[in-house]
N, CA, C and O atoms as a Maestro MAE file, in Angstrom:
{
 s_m_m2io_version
 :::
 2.0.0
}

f_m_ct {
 s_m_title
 :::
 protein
 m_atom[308] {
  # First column is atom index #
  i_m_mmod_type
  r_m_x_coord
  r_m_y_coord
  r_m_z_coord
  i_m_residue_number
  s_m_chain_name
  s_m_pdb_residue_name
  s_m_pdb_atom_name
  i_m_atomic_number
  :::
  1 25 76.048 65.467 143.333 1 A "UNK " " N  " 7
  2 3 76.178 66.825 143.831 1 A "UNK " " CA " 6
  3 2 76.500 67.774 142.668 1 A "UNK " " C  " 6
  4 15 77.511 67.507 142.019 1 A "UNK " " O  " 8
  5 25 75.710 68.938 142.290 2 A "UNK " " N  " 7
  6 3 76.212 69.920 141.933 2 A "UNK " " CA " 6
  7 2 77.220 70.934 141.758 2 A "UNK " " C  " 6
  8 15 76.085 71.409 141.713 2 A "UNK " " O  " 8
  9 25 78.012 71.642 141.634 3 A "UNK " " N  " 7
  10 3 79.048 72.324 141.347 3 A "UNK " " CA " 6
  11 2 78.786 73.023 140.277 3 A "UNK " " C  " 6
  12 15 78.030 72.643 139.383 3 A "UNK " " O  " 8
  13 25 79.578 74.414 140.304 4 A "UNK " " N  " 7
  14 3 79.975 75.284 139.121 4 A "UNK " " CA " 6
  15 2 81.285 76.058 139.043 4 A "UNK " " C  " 6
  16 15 81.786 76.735 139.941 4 A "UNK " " O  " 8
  17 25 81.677 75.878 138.015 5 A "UNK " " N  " 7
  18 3 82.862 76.450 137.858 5 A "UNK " " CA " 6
  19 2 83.283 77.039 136.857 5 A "UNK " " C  " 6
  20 15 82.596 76.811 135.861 5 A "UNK " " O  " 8
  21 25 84.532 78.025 136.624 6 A "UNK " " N  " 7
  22 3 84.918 78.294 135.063 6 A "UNK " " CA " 6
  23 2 86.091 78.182 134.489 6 A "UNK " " C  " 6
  24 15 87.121 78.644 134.980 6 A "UNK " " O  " 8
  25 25 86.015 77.422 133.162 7 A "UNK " " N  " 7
  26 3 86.861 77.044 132.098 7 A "UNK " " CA " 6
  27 2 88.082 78.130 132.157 7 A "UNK " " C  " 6
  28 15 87.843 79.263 131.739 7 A "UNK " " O  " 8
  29 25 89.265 77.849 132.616 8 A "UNK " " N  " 7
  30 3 89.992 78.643 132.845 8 A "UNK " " CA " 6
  31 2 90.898 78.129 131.359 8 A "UNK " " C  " 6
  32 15 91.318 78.983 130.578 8 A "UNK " " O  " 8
  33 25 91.006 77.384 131.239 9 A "UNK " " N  " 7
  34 3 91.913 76.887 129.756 9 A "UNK " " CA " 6
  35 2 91.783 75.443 129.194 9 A "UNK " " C  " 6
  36 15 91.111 74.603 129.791 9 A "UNK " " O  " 8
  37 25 92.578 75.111 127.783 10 A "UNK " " N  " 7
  38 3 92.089 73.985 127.478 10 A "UNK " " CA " 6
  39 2 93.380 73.687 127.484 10 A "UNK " " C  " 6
  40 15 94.036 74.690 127.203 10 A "UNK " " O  " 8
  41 25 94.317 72.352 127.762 11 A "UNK " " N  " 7
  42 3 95.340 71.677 127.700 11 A "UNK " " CA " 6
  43 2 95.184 70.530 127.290 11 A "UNK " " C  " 6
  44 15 94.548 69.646 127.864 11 A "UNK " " O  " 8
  45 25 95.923 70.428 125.950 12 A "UNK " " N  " 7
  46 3 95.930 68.866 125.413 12 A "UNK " " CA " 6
  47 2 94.099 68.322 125.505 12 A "UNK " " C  " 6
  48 15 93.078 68.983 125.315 12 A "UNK " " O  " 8
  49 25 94.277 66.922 125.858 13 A "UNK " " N  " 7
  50 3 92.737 66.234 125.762 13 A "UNK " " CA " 6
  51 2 91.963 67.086 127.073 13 A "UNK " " C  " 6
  52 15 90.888 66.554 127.351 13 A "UNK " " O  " 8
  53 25 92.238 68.109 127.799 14 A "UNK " " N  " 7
  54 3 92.009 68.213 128.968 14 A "UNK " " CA " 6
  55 2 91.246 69.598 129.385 14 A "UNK " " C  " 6
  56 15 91.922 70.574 129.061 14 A "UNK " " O  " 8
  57 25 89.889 69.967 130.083 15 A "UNK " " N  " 7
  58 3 89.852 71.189 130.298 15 A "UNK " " CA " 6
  59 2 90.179 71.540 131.223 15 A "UNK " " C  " 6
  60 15 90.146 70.533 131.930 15 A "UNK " " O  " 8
  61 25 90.680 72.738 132.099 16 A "UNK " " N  " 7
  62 3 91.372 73.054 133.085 16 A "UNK " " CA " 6
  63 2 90.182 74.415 134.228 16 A "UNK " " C  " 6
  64 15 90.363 75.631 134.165 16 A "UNK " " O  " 8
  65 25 88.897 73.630 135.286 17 A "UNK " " N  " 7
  66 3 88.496 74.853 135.296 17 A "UNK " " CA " 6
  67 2 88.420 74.642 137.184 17 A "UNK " " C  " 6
  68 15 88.523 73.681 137.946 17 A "UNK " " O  " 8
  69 25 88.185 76.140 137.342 18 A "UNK " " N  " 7
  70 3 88.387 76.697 138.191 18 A "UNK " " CA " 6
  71 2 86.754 76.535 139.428 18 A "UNK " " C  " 6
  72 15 85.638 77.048 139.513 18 A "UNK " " O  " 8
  73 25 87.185 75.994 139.812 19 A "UNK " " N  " 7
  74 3 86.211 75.491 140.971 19 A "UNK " " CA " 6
  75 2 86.437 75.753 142.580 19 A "UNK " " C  " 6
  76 15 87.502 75.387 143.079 19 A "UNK " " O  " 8
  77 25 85.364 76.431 143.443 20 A "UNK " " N  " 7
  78 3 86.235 77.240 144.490 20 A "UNK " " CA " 6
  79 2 87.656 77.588 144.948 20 A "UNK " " C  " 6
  80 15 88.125 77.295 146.048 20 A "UNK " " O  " 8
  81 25 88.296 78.268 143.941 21 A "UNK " " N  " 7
  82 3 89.549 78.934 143.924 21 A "UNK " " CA " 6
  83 2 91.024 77.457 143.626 21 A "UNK " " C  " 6
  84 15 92.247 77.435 143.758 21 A "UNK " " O  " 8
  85 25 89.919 76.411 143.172 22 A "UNK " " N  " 7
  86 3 91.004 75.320 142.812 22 A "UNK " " CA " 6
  87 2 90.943 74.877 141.049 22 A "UNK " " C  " 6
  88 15 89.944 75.215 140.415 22 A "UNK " " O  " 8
  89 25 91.719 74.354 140.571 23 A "UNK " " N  " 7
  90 3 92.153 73.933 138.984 23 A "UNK " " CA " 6
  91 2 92.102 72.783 139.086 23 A "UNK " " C  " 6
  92 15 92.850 72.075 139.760 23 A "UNK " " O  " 8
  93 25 90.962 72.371 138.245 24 A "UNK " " N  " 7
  94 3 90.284 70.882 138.256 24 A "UNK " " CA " 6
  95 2 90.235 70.259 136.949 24 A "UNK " " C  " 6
  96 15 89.318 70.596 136.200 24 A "UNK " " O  " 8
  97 25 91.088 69.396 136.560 25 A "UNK " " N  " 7
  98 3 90.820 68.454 134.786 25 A "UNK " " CA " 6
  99 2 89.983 68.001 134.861 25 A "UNK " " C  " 6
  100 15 89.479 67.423 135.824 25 A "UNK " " O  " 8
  101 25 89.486 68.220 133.442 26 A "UNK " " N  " 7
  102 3 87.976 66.803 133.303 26 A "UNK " " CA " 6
  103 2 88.565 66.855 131.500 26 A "UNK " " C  " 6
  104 15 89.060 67.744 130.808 26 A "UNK " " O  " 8
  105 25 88.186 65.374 131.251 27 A "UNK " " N  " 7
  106 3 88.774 65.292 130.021 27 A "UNK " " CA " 6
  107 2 87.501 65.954 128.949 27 A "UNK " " C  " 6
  108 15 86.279 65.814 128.990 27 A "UNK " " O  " 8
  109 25 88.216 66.566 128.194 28 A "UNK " " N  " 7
  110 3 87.709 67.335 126.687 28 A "UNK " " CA " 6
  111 2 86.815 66.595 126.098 28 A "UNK " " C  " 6
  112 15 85.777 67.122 125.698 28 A "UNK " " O  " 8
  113 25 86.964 65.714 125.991 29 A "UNK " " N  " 7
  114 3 86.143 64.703 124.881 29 A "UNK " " CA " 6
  115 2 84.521 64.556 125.526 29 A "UNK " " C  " 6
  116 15 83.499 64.546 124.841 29 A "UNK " " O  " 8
  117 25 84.587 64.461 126.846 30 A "UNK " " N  " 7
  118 3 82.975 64.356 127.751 30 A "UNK " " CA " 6
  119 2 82.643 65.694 127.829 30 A "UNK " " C  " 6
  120 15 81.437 65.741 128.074 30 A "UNK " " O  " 8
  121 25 83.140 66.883 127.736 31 A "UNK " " N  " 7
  122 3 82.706 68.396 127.806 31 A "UNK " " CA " 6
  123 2 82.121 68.704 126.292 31 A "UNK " " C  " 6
  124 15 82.803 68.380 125.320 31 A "UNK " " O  " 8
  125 25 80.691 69.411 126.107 32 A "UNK " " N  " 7
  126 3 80.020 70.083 125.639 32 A "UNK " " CA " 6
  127 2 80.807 70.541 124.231 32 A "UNK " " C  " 6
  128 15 82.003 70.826 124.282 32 A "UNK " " O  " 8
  129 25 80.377 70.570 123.508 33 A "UNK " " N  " 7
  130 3 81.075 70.775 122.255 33 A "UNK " " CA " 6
  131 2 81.344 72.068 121.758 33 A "UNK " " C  " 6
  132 15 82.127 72.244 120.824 33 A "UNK " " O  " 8
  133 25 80.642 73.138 122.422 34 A "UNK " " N  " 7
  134 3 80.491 74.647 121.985 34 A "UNK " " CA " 6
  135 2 81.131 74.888 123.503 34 A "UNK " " C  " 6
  136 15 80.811 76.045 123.774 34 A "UNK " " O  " 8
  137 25 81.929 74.307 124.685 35 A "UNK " " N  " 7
  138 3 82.723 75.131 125.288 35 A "UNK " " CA " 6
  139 2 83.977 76.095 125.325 35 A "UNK " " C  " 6
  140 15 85.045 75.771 124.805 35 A "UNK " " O  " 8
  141 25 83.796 77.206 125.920 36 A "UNK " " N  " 7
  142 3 85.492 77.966 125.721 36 A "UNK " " CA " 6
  143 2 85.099 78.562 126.694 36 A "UNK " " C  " 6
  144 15 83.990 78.782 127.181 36 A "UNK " " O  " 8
  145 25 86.698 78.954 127.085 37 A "UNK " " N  " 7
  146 3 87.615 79.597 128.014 37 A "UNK " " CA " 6
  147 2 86.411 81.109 128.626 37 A "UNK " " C  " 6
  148 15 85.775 81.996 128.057 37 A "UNK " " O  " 8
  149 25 86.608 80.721 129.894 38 A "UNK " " N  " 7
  150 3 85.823 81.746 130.391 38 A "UNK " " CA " 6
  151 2 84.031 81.206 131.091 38 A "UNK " " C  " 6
  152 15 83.404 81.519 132.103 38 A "UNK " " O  " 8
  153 25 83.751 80.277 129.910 39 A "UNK " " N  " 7
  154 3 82.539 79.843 130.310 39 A "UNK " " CA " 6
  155 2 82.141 79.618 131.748 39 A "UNK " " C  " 6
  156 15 83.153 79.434 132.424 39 A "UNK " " O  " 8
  157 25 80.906 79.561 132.537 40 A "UNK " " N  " 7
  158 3 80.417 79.018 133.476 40 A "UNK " " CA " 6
  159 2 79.956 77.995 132.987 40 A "UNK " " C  " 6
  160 15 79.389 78.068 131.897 40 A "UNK " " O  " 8
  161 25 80.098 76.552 133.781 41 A "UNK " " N  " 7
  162 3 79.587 75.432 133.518 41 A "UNK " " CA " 6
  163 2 79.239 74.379 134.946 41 A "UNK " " C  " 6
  164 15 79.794 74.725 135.989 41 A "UNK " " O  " 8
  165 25 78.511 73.359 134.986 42 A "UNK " " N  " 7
  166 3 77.596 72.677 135.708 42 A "UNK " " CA " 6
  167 2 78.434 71.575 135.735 42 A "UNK " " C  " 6
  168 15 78.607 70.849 134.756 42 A "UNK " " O  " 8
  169 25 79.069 71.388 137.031 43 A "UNK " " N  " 7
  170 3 79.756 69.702 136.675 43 A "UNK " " CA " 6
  171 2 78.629 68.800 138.014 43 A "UNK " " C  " 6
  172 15 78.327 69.039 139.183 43 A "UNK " " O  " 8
  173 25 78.346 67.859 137.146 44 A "UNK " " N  " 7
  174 3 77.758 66.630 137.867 44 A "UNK " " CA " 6
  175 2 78.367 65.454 137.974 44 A "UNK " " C  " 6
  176 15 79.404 65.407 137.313 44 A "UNK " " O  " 8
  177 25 78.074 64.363 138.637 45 A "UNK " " N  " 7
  178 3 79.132 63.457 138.793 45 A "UNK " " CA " 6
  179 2 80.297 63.476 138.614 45 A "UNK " " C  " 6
  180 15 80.899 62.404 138.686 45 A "UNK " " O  " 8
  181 25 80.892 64.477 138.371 46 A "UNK " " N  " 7
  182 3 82.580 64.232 138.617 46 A "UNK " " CA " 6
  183 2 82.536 64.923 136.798 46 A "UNK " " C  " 6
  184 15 83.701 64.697 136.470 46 A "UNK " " O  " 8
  185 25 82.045 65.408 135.889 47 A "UNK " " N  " 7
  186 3 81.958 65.539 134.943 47 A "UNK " " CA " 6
  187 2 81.363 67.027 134.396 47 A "UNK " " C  " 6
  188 15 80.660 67.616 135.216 47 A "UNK " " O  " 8
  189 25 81.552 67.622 133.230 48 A "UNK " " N  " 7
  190 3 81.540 68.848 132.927 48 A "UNK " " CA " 6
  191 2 79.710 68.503 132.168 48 A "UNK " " C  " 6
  192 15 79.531 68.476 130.951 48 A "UNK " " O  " 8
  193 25 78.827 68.329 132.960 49 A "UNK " " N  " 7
  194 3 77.334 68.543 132.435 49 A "UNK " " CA " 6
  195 2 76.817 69.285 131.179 49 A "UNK " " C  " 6
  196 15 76.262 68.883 130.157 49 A "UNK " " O  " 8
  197 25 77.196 70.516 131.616 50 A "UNK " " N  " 7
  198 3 76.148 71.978 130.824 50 A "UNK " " CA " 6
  199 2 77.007 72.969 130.900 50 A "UNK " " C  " 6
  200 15 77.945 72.995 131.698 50 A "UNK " " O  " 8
  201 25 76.682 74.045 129.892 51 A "UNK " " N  " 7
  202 3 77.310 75.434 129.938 51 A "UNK " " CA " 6
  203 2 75.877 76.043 131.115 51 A "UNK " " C  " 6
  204 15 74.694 75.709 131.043 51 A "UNK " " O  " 8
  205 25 76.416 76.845 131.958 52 A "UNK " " N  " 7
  206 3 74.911 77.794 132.029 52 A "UNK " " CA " 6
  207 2 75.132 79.130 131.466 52 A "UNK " " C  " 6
  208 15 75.843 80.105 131.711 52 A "UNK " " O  " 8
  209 25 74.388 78.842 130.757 53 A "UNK " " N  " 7
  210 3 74.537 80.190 129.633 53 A "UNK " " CA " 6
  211 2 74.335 81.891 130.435 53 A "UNK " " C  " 6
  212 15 75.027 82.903 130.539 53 A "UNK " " O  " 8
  213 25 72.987 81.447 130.869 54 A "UNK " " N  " 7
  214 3 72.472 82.883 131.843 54 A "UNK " " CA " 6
  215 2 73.789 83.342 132.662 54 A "UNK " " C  " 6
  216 15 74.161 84.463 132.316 54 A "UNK " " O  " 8
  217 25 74.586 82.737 133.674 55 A "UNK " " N  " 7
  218 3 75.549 83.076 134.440 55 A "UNK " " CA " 6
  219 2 76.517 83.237 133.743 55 A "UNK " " C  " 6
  220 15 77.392 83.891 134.311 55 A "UNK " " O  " 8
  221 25 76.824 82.831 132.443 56 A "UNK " " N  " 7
  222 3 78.121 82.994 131.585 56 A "UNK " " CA " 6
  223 2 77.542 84.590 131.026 56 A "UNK " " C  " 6
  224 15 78.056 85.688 131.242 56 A "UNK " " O  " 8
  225 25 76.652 84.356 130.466 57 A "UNK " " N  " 7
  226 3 76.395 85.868 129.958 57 A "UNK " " CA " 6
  227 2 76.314 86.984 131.064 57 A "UNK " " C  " 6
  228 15 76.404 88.100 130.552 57 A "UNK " " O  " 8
  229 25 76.170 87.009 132.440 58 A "UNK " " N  " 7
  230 3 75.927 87.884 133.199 58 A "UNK " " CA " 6
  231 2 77.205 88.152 134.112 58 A "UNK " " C  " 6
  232 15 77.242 88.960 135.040 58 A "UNK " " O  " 8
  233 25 78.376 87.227 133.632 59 A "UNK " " N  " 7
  234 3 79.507 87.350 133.654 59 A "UNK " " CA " 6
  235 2 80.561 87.847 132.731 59 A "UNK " " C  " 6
  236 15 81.755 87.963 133.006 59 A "UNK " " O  " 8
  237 25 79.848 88.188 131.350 60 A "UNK " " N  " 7
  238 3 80.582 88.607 130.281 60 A "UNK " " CA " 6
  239 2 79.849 89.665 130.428 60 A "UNK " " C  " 6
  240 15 80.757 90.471 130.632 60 A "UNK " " O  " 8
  241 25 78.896 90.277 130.479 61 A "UNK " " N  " 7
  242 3 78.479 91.595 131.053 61 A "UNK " " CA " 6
  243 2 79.315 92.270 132.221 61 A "UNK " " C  " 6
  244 15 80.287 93.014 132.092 61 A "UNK " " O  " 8
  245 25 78.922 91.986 132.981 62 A "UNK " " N  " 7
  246 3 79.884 92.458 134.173 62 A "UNK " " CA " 6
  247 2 81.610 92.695 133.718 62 A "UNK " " C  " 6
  248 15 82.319 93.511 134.308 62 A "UNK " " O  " 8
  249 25 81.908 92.171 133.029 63 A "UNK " " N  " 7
  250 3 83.371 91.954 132.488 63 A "UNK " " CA " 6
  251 2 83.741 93.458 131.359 63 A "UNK " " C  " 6
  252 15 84.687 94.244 131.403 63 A "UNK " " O  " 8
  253 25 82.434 93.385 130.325 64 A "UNK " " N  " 7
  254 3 82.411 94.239 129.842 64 A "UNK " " CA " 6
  255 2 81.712 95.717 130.280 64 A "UNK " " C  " 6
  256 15 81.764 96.787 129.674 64 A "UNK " " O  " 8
  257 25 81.202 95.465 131.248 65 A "UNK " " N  " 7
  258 3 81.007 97.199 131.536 65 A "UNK " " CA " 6
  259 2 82.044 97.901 132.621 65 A "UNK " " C  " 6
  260 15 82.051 99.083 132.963 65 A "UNK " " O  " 8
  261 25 83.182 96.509 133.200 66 A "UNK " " N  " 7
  262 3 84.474 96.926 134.062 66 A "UNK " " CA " 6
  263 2 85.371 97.897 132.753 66 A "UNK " " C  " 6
  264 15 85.772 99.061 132.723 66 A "UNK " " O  " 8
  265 25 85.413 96.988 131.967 67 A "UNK " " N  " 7
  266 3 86.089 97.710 131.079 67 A "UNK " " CA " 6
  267 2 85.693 98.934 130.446 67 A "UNK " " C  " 6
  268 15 86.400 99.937 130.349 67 A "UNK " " O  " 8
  269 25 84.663 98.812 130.071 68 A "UNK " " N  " 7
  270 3 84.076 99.944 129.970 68 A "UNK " " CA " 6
  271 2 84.628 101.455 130.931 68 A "UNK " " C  " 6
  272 15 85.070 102.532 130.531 68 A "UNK " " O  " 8
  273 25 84.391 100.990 132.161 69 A "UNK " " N  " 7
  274 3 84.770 101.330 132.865 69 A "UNK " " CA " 6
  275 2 86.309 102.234 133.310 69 A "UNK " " C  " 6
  276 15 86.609 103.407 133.538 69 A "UNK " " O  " 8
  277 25 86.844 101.224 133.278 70 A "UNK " " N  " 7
  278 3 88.116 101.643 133.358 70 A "UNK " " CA " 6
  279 2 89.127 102.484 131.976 70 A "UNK " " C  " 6
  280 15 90.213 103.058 132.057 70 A "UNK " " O  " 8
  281 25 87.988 102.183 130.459 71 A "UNK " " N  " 7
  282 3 88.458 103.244 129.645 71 A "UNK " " CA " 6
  283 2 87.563 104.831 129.939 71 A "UNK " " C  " 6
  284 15 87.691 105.778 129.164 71 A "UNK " " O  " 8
  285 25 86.991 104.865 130.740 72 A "UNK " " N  " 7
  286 3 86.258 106.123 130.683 72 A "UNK " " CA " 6
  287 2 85.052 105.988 130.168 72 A "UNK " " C  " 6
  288 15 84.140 106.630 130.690 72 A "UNK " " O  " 8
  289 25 84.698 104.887 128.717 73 A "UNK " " N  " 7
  290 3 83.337 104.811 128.546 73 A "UNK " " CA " 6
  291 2 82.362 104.636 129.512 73 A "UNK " " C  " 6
  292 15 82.434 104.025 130.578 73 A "UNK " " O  " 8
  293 25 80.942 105.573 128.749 74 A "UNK " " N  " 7
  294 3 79.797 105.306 129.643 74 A "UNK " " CA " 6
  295 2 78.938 103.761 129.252 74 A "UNK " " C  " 6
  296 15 79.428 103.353 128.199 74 A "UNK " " O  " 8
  297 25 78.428 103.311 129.482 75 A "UNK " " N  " 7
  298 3 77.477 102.179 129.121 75 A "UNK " " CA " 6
  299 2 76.465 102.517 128.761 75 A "UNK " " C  " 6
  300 15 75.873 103.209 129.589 75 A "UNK " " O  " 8
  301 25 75.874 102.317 127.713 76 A "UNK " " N  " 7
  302 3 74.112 102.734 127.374 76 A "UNK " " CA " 6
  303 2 73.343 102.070 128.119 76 A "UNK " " C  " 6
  304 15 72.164 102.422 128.136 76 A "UNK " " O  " 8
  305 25 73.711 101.063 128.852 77 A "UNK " " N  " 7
  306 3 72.336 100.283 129.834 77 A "UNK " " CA " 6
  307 2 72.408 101.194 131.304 77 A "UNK " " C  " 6
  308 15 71.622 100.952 132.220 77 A "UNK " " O  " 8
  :::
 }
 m_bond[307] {
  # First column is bond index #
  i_m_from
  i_m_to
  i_m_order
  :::
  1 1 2 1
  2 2 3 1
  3 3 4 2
  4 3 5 1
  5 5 6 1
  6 6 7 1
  7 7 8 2
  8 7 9 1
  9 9 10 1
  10 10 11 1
  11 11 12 2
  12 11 13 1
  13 13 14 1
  14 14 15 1
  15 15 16 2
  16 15 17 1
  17 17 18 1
  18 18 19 1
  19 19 20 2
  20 19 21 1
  21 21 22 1
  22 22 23 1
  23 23 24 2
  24 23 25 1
  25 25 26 1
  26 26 27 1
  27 27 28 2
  28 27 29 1
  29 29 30 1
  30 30 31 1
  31 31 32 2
  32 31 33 1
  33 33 34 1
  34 34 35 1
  35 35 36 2
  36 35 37 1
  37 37 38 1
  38 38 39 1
  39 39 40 2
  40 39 41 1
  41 41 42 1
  42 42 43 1
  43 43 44 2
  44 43 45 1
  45 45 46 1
  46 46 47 1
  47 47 48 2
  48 47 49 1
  49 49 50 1
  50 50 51 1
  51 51 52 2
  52 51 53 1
  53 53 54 1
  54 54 55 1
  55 55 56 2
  56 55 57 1
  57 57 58 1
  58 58 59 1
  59 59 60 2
  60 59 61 1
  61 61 62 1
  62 62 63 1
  63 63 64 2
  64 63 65 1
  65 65 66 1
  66 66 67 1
  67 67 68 2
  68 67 69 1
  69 69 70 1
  70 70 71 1
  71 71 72 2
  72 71 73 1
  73 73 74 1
  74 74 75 1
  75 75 76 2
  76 75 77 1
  77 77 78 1
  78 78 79 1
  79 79 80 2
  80 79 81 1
  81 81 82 1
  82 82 83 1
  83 83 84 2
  84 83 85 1
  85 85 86 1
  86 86 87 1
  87 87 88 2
  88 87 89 1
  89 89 90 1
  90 90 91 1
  91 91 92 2
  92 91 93 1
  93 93 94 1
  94 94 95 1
  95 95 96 2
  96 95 97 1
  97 97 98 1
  98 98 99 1
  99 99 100 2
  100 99 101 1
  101 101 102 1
  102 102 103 1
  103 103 104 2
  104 103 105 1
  105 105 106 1
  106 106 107 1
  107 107 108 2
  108 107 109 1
  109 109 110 1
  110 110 111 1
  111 111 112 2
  112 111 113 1
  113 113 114 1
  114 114 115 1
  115 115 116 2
  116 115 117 1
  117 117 118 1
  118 118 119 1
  119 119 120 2
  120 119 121 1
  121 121 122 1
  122 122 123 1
  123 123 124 2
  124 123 125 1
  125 125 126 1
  126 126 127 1
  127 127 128 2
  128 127 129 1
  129 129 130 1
  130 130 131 1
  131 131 132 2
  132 131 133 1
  133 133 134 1
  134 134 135 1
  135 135 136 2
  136 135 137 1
  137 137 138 1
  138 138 139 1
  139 139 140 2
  140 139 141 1
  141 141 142 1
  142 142 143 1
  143 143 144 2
  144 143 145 1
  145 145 146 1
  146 146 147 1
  147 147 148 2
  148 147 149 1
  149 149 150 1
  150 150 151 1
  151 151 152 2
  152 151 153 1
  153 153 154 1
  154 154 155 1
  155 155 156 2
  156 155 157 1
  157 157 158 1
  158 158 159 1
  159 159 160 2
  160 159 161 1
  161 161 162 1
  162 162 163 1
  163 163 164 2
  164 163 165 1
  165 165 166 1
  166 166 167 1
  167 167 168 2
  168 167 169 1
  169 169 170 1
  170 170 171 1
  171 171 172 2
  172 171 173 1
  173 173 174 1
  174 174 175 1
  175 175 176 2
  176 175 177 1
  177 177 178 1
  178 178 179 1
  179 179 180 2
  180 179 181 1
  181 181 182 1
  182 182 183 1
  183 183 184 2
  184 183 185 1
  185 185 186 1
  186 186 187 1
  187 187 188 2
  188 187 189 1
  189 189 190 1
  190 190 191 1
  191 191 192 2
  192 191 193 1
  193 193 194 1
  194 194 195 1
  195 195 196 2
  196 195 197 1
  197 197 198 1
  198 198 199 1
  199 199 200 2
  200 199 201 1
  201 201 202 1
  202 202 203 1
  203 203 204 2
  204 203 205 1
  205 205 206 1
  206 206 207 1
  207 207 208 2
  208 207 209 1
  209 209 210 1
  210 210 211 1
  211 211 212 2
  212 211 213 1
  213 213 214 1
  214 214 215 1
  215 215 216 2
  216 215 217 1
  217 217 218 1
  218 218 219 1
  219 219 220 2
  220 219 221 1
  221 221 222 1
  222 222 223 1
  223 223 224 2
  224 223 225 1
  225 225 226 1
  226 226 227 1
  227 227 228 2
  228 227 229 1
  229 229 230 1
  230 230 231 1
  231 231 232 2
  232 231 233 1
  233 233 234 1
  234 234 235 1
  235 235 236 2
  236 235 237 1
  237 237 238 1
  238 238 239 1
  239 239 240 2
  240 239 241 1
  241 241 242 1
  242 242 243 1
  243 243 244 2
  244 243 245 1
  245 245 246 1
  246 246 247 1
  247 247 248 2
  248 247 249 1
  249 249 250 1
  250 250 251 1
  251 251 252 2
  252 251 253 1
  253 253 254 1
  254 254 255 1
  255 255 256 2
  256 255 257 1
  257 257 258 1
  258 258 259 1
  259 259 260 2
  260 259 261 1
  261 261 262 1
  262 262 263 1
  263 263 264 2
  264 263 265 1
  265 265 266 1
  266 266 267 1
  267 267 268 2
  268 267 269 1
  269 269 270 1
  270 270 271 1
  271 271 272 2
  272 271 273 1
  273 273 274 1
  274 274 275 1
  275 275 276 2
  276 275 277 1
  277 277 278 1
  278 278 279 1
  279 279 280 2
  280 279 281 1
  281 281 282 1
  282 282 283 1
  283 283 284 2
  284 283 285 1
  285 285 286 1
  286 286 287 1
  287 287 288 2
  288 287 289 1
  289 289 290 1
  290 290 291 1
  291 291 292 2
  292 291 293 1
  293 293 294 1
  294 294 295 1
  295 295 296 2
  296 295 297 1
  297 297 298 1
  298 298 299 1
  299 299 300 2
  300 299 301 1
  301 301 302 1
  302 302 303 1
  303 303 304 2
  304 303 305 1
  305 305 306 1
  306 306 307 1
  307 307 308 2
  :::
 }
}
């Protein structure tokens, strides 16, 4: 089964991510080597698969035009 969730922090050997509103370990060492905090990622079998990049980036968008936002800047897009 599929799942997605996001890397809410890293503890010790351990990543800590956030999967329908719950905090789920999967050990560090089987997770993706270019992961960090914030990412969207693909867990399969019980395990941290893939980053998905597209949903991570369209989540760091959204993130950055709140802010944007809330300083008064306009967004060029």
């Amino acid at each position: 089964m599929k799942q997605t969730g996001i890397v809410d922090r890293f503890e010790g050997d351990d990543v800590i991510v956030e999967i329908d509103g719950k905090m789920v370990n999967f050990p560090r060492a089987d997770a993706p080597a270019m992961l960090g905090e914030g990412m969207v990622v693909i867990i399969r079998d019980g395990r941290i698969a893939e980053i998905d990049q597209i949903e991570t980036q369209r989540l760091e968008d959204d993130m950055r035009r709140r802010f944007e936002r809330i300083l008064g800047k306009q967004s060029d897009e």
